[in-house]
PAZAPA-4460 file (N, C-alpha, C; in steps of 0.05 Angstrom, whole numbers, plus 32768, in hexadecimal, padded with zeros to 4 digits):
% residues 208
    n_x    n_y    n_z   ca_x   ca_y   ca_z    c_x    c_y    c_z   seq   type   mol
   7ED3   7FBA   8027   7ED5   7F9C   8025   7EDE   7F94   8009     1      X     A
   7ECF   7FA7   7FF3   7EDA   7F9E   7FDF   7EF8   7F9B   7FD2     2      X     A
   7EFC   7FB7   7FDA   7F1A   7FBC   7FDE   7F30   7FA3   7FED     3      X     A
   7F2B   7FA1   8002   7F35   7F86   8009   7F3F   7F70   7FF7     4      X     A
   7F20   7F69   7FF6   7F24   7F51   7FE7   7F29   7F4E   7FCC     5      X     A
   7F34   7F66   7FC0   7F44   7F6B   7FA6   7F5B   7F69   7FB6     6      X     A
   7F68   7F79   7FC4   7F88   7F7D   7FCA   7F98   7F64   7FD4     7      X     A
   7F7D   7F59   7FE2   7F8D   7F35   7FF6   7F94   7F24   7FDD     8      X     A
   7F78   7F27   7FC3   7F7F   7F16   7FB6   7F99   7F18   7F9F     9      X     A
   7F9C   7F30   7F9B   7FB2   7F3B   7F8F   7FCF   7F2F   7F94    10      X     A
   7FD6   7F38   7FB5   7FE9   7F32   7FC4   7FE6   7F13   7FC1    11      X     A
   7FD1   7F06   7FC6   7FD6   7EE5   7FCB   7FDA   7EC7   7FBA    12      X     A
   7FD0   7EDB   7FA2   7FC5   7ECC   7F7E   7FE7   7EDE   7F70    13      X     A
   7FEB   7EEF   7F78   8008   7EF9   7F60   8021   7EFB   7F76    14      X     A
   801D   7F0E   7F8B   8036   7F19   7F95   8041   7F00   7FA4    15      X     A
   8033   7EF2   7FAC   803B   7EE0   7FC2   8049   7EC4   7FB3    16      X     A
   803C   7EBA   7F9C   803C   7EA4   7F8A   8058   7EB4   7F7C    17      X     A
   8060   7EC5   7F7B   8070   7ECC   7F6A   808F   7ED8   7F6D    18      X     A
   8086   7EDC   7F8B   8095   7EEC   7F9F   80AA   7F0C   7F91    19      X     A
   8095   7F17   7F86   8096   7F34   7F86   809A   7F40   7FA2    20      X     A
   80B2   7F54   7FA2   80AD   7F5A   7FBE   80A1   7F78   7FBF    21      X     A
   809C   7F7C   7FD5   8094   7F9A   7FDA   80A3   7FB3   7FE2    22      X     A
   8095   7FCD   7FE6   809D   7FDB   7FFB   8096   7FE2   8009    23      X     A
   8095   7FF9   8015   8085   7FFF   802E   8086   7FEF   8042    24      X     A
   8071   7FF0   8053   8073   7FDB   8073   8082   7FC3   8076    25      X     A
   8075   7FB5   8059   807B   7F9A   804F   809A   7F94   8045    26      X     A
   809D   7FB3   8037   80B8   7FAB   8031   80D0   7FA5   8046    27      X     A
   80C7   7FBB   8059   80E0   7FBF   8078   80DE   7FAA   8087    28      X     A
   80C1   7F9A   8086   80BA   7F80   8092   80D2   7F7A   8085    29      X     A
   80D5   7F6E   8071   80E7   7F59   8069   8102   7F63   8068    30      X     A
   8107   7F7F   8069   8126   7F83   8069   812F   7F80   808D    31      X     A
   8115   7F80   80A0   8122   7F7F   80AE   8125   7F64   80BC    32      X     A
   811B   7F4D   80AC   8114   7F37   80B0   8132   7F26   80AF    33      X     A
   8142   7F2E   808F   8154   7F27   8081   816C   7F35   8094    34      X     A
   8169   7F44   809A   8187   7F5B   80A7   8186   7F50   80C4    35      X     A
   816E   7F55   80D5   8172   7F5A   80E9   8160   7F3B   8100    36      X     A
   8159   7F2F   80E6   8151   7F10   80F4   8137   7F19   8103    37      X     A
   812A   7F27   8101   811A   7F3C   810A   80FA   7F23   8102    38      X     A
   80F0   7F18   8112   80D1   7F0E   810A   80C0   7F20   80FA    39      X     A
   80B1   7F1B   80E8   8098   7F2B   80E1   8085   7F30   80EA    40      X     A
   8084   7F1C   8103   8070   7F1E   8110   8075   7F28   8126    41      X     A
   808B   7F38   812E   808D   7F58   813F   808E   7F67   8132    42      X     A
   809F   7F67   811A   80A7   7F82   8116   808D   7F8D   80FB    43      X     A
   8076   7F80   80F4   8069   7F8A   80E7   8056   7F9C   80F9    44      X     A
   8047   7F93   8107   8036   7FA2   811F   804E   7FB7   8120    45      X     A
   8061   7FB9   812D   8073   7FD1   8137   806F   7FE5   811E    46      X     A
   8076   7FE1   8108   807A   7FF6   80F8   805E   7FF8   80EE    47      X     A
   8049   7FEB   80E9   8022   7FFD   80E3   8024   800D   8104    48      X     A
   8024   8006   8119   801C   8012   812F   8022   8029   812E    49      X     A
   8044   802B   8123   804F   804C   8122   8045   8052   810D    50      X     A
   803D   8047   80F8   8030   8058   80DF   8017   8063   80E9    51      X     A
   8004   8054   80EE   7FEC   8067   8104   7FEF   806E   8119    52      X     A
   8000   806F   8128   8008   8087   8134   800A   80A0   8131    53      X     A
   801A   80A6   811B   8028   80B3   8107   800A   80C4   80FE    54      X     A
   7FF6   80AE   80EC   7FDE   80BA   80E0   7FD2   80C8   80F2    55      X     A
   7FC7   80B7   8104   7FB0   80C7   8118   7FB3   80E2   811E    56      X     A
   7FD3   80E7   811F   7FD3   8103   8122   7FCB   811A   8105    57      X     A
   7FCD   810A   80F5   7FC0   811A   80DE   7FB7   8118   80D2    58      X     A
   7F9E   80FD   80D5   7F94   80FD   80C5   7F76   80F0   80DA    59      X     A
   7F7B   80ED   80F1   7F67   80EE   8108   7F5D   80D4   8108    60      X     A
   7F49   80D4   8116   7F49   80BA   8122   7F2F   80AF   8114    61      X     A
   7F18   80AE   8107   7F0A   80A9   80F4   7F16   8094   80DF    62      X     A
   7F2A   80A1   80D8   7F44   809C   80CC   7F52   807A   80DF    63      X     A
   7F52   8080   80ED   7F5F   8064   80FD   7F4F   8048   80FD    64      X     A
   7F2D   805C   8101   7F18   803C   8102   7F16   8036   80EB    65      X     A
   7F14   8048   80DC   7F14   8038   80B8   7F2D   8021   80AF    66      X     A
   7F40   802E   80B7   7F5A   801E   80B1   7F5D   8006   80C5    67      X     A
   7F59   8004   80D8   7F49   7FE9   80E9   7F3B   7FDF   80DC    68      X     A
   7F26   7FE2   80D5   7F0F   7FD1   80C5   7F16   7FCC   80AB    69      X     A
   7F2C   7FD6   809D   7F34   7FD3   8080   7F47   7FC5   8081    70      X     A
   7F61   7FBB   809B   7F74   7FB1   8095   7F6E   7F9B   80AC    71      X     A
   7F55   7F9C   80B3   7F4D   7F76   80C1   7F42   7F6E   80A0    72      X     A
   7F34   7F79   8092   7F21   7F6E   8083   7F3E   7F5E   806A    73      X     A
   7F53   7F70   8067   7F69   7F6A   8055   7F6E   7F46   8063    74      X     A
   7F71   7F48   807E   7F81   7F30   8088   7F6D   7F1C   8085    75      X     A
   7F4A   7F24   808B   7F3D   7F11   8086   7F3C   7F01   8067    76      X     A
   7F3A   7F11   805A   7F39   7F06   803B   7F4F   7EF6   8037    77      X     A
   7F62   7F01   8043   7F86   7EFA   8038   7F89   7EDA   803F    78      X     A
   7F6D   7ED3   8057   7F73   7EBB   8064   7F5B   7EAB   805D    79      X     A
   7F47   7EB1   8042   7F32   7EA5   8037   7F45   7EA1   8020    80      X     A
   7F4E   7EAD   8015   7F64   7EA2   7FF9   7F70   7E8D   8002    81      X     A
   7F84   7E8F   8017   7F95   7E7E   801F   7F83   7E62   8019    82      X     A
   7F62   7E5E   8023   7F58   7E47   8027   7F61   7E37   8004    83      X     A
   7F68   7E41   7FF3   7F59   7E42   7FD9   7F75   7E36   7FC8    84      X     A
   7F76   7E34   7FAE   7F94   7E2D   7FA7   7F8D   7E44   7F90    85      X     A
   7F9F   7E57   7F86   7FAB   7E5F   7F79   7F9D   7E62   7F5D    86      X     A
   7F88   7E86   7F64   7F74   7E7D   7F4F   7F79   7E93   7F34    87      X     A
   7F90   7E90   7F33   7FA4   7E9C   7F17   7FB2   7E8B   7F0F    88      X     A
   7FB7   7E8E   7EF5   7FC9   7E73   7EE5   7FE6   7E8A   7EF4    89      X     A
   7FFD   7E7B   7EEF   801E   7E77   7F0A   8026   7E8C   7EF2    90      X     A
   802C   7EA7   7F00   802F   7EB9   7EE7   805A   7EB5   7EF1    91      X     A
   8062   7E9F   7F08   8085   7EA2   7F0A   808C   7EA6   7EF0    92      X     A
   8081   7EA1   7EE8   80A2   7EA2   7EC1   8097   7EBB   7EB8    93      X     A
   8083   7EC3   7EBB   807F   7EE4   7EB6   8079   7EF7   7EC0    94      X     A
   8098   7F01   7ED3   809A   7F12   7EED   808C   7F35   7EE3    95      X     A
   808D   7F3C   7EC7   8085   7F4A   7EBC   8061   7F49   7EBF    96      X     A
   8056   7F37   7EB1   8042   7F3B   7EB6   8033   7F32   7ED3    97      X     A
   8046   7F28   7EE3   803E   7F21   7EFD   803A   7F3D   7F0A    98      X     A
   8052   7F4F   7F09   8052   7F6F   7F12   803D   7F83   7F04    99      X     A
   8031   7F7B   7EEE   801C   7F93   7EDD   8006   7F86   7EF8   100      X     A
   8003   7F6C   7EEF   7FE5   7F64   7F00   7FE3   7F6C   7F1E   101      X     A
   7FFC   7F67   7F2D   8001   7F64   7F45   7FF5   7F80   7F4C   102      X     A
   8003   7F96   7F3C   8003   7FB2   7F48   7FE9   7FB4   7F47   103      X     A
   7FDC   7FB7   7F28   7FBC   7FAF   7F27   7FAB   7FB2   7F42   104      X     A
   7FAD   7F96   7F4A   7F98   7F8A   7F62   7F9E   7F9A   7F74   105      X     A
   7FB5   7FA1   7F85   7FC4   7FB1   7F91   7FB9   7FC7   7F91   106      X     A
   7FBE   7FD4   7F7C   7FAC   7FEF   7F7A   7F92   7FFC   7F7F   107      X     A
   7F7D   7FE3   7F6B   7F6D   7FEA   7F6C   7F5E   7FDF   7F86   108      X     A
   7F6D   7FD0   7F91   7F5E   7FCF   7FAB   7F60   7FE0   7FC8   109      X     A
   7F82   7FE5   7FC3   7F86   7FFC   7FD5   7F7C   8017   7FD9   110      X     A
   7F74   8020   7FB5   7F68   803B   7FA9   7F4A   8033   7FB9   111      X     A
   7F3B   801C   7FB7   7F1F   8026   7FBF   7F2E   8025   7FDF   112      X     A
   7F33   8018   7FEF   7F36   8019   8006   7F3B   803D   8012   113      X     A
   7F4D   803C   8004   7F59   805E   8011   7F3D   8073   8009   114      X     A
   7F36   8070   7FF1   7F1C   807D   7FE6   7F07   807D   7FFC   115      X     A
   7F04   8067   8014   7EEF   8066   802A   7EFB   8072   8037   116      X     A
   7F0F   8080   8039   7F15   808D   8058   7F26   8077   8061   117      X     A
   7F34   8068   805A   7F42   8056   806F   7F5E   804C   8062   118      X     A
   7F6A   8036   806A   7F84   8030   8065   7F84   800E   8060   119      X     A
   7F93   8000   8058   7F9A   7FE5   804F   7FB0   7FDC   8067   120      X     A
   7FB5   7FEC   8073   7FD2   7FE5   8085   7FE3   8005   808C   121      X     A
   7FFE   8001   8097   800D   8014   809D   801B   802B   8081   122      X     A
   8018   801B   806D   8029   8029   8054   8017   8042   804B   123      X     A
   7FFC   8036   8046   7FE8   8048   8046   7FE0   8064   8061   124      X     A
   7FE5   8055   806C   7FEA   806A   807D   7FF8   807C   807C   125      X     A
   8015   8078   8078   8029   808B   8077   802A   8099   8065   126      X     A
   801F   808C   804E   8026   809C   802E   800A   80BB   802C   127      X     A
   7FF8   80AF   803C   7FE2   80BD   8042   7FEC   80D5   8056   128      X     A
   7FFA   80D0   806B   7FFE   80E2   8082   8018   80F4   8073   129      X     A
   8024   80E9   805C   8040   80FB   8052   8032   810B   803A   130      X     A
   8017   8103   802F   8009   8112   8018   7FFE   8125   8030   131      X     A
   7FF5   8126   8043   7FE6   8138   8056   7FFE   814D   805F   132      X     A
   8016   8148   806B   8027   815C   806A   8035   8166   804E   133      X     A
   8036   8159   803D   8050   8161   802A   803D   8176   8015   134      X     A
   8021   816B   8016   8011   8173   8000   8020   8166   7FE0   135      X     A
   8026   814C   7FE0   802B   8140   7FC7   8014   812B   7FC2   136      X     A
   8019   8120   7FAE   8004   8111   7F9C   8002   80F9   7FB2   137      X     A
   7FEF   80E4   7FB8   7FF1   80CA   7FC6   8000   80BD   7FB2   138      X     A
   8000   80C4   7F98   8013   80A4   7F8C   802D   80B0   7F8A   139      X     A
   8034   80C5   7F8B   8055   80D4   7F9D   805B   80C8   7FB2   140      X     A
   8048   80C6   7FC4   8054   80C3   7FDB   8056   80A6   7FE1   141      X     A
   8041   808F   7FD1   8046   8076   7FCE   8060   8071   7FC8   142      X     A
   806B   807A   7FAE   807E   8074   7F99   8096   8080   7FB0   143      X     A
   8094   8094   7FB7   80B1   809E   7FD3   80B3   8088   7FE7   144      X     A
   809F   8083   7FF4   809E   806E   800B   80A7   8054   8003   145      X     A
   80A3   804A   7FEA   80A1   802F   7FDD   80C7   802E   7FD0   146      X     A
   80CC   8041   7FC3   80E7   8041   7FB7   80FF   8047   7FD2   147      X     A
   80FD   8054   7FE1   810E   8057   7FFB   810F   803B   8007   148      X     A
   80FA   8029   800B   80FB   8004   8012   8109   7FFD   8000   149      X     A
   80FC   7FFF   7FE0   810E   7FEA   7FCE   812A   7FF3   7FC4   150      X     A
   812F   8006   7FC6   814F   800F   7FC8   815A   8000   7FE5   151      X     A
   814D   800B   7FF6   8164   7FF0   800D   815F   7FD9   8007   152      X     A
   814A   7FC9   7FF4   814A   7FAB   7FFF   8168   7FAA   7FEB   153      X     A
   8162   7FB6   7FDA   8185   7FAD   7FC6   8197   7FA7   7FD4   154      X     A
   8193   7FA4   7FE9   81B3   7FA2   8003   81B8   7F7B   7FF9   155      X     A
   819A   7F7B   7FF3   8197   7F4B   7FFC   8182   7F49   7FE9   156      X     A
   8172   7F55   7FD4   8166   7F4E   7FBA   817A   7F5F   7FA3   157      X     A
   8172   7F4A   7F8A   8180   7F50   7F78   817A   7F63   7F67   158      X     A
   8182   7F79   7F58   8173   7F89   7F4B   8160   7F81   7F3A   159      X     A
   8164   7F6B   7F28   815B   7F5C   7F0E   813A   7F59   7F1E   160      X     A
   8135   7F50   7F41   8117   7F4A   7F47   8110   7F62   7F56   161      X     A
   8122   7F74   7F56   8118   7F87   7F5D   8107   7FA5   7F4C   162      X     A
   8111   7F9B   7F3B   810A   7FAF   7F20   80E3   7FA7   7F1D   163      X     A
   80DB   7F7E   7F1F   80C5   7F87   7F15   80B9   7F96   7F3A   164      X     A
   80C4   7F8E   7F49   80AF   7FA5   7F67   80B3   7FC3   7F63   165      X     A
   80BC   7FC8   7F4D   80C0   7FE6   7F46   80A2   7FEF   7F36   166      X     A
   80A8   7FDC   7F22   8091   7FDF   7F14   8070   7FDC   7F1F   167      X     A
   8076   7FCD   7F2E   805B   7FBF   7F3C   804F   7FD9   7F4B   168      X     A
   8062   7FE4   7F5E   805B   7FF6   7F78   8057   800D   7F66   169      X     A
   8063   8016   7F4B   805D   802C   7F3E   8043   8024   7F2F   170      X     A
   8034   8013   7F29   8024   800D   7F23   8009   8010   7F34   171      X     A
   8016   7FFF   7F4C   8003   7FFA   7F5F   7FF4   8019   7F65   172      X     A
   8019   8035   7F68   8011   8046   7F83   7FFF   805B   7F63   173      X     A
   8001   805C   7F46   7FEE   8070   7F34   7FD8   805D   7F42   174      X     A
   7FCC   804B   7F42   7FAE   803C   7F3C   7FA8   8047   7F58   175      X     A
   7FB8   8044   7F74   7FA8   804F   7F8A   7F9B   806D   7F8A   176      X     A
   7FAC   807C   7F81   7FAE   809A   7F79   7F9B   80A0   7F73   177      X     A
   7F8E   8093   7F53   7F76   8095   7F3A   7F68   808A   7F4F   178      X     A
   7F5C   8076   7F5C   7F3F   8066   7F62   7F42   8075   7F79   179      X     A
   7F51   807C   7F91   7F44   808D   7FA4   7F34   80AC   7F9D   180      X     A
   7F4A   80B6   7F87   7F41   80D4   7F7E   7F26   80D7   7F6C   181      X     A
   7F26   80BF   7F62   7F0F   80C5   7F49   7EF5   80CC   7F55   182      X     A
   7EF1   80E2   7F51   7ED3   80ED   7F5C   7ED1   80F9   7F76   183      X     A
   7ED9   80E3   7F8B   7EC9   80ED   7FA0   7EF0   80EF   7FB5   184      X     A
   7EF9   8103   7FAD   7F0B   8114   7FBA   7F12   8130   7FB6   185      X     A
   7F19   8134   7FC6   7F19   815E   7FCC   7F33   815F   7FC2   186      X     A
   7F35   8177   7FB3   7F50   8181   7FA3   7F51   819E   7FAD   187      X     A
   7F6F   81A0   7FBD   7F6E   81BA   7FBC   7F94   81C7   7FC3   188      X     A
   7F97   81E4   7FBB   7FB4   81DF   7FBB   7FD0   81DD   7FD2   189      X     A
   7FE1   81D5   7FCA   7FE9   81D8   7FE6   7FFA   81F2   7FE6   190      X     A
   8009   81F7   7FFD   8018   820B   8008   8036   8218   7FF2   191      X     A
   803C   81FC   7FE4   8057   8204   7FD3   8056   81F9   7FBA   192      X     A
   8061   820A   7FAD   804F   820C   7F91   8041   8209   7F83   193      X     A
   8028   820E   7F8F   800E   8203   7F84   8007   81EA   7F80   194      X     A
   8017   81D1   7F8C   8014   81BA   7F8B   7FF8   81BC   7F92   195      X     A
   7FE7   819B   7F83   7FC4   8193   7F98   7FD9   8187   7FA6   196      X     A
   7FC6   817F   7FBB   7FCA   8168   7FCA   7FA7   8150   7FC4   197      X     A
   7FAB   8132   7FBE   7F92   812E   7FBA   7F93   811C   7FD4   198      X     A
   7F75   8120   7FE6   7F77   8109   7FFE   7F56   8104   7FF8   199      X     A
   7F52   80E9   7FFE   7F37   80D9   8001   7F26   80F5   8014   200      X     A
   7F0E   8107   8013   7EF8   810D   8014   7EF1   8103   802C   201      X     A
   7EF3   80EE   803C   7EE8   80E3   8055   7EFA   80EC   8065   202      X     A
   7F18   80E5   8065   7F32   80F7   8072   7F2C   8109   8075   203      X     A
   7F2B   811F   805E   7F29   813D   8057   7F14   8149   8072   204      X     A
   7EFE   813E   806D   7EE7   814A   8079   7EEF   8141   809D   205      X     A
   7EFB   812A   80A4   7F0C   811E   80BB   7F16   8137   80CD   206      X     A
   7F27   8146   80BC   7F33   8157   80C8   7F26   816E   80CE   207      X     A
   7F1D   817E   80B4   7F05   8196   80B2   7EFC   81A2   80D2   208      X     A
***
């Protein structure tokens, strides 16, 4: 819960007031919104559904009720801000420090979320289910999933606002990384070159 209600307010007080864009789920939401006239309100369900799809198979189903209960709790909060006006001074003229803070909240709310065993949405999911096969770092696999969106949105955003969602999501995906791993996650190596792989401890034991 706590987690939540850091990440809604993150997203609702910086990214949204400021319109930083994203990547991941959110980002293809909108590329496919812009390209393909595509609603968000199909095509977001479509692409989390295949992201847990995707998970369950590897990362089991424990794994699915957490991320249920973590990404109603996101929408609930997201729609207690909304009641509220805008409880950060308007960081628009400073897209720079709009992206340090943004990633911030972002992070550290996603980091405790994933840290319980669960997910914020579909991005988390995937970046989680591609650290479970690839055996790479979760903020690797953030930063792969996140930069593959913001290289296509350049098709219809400009580089100049795309540079600070670079910063933000590289911000955002170290802070998830550090707050899920710190302490209470299992390290161990993977299959090719001695890479760790680090996954949240609740997962880990999920599969076992």
């Amino acid at each position: 819960m706590v987690g939540a209600m850091i990440c809604s307010f993150g997203i609702h007080n910086i990214h949204q007031q400021t319109g930083i864009t994203e990547g991941g789920v959110i980002g293809l939401m909108l590329l496919a919104e812009h390209w393909l006239g595509v609603s968000p309100a199909y095509i977001t369900p479509v692409l989390d559904i295949s992201c847990y799809i995707l998970a369950f198979k590897y990362l089991g189903g424990r794994f699915i009720k957490t991320s249920v209960i973590s990404t109603v709790s996101v929408s609930l909060f997201y729609k207690v801000w909304e009641l509220f006006p805008p409880m950060l001074p308007n960081l628009l003229p400073y897209p720079l420090l709009a992206a340090l803070c943004g990633g911030a909240f972002v992070g550290i709310g996603v980091g405790i979320i994933v840290r319980q065993g669960g997910s914020s949405g579909g991005d988390d999911a995937l970046a989680l289910t591609i650290s479970r096969v690839t055996h790479w770092r979760l903020s690797r696999c953030y930063l792969f999933t996140d930069f593959v969106v913001l290289g296509f949105s350049l098709t219809y955003i400009p580089f100049s606002k795309i540079v600070f969602s670079i910063i933000t999501v590289t911000i955002s995906s170290y802070l998830i990384d550090r707050v899920q791993s710190f302490k209470l996650c299992t390290q161990f190596k993977g299959e090719n070159k001695g890479e760790r792989m680090v996954l949240p401890s609740k997962i880990l034991d999920e599969k076992e």
